[in-house]
N, C-alpha and C positions, 0 to 999 in steps of 0.2 A: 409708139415707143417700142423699139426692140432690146432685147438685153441678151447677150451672149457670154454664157459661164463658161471657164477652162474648165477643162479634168478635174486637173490640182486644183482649182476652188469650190466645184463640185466636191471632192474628196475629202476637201480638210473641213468644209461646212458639214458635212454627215458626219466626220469625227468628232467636233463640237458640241454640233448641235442634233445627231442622232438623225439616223434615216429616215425618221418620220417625221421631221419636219421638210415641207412640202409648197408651204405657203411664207411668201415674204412680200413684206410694203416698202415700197421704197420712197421715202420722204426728204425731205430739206428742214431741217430739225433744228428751228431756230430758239429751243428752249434754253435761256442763260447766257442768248447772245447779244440779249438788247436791241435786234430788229431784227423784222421779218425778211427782212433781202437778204439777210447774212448769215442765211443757214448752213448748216454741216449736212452734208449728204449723211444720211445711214440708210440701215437697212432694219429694218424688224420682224423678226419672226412672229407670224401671228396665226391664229384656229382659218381665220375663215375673213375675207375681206367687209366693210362696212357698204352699206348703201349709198351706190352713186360712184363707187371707185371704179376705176378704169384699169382692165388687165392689160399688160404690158405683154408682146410674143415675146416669149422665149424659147430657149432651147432646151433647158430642165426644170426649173422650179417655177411654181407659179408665181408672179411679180405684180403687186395691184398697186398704184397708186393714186392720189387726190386729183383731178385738174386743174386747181391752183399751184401745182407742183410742177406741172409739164412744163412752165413756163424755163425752170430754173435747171433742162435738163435737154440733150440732142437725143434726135430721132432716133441713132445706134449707137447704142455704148456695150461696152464689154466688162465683165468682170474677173480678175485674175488673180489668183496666189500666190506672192511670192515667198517661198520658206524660208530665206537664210533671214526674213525681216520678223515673219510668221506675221505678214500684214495685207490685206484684199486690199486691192486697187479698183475704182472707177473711173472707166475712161472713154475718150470718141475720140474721132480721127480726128476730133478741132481740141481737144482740151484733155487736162488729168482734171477729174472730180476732185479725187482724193487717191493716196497712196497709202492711208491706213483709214480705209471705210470702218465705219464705225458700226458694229451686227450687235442688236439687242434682242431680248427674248421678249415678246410683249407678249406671253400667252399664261403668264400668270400672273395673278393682281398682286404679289409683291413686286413684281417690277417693273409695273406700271406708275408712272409718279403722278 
């Protein structure tokens, strides 16, 4: 998997979420959807990836994800911000993921559920 970030998504992720976040997972986040195939792409900011995850290339951040995730995702996607929505998009040359990706902070136990 490769993942390719704008500038501007680059820039507004360090606004958010602070320069020192460095590490992000990217999942299919079927929590409150009632199945597993009918996840919501996000993104999670997390310390450090878990064992057995698989890094993704990128071009700035680090990006790990599960291998039962690969399944639900192309080989190069991009990530892009657009401001006048102030919403990240996931996308490949075959599909949009999402147009308001959904970025969580999972690096503190209060907002992990």
């Amino acid at each position: 998997m490769n993942i390719k970030w704008s500038d501007e998504a680059i820039q507004e992720i360090q606004n958010r979420f602070g320069a020192d976040t460095k590490v992000w997972k990217l999942v299919s986040d079927s929590e409150g959807c009632g199945c597993s195939v009918n996840g919501v792409p996000t993104l999670w900011a997390i310390h450090s990836p878990q064992n057995g995850e698989l890094n993704a290339e990128s071009n700035h951040f680090e990006v790990w994800y599960e291998q039962q995730h690969e399944v639900f995702f192309d080989d190069y996607m991009r990530i892009t911000y657009q401001p006048d929505k102030r919403a990240f998009t996931l996308a490949s040359d075959g599909q949009i993921y999402s147009n308001r990706l959904k970025l969580e902070d999972r690096r503190t136990a209060e907002s992990v559920k």
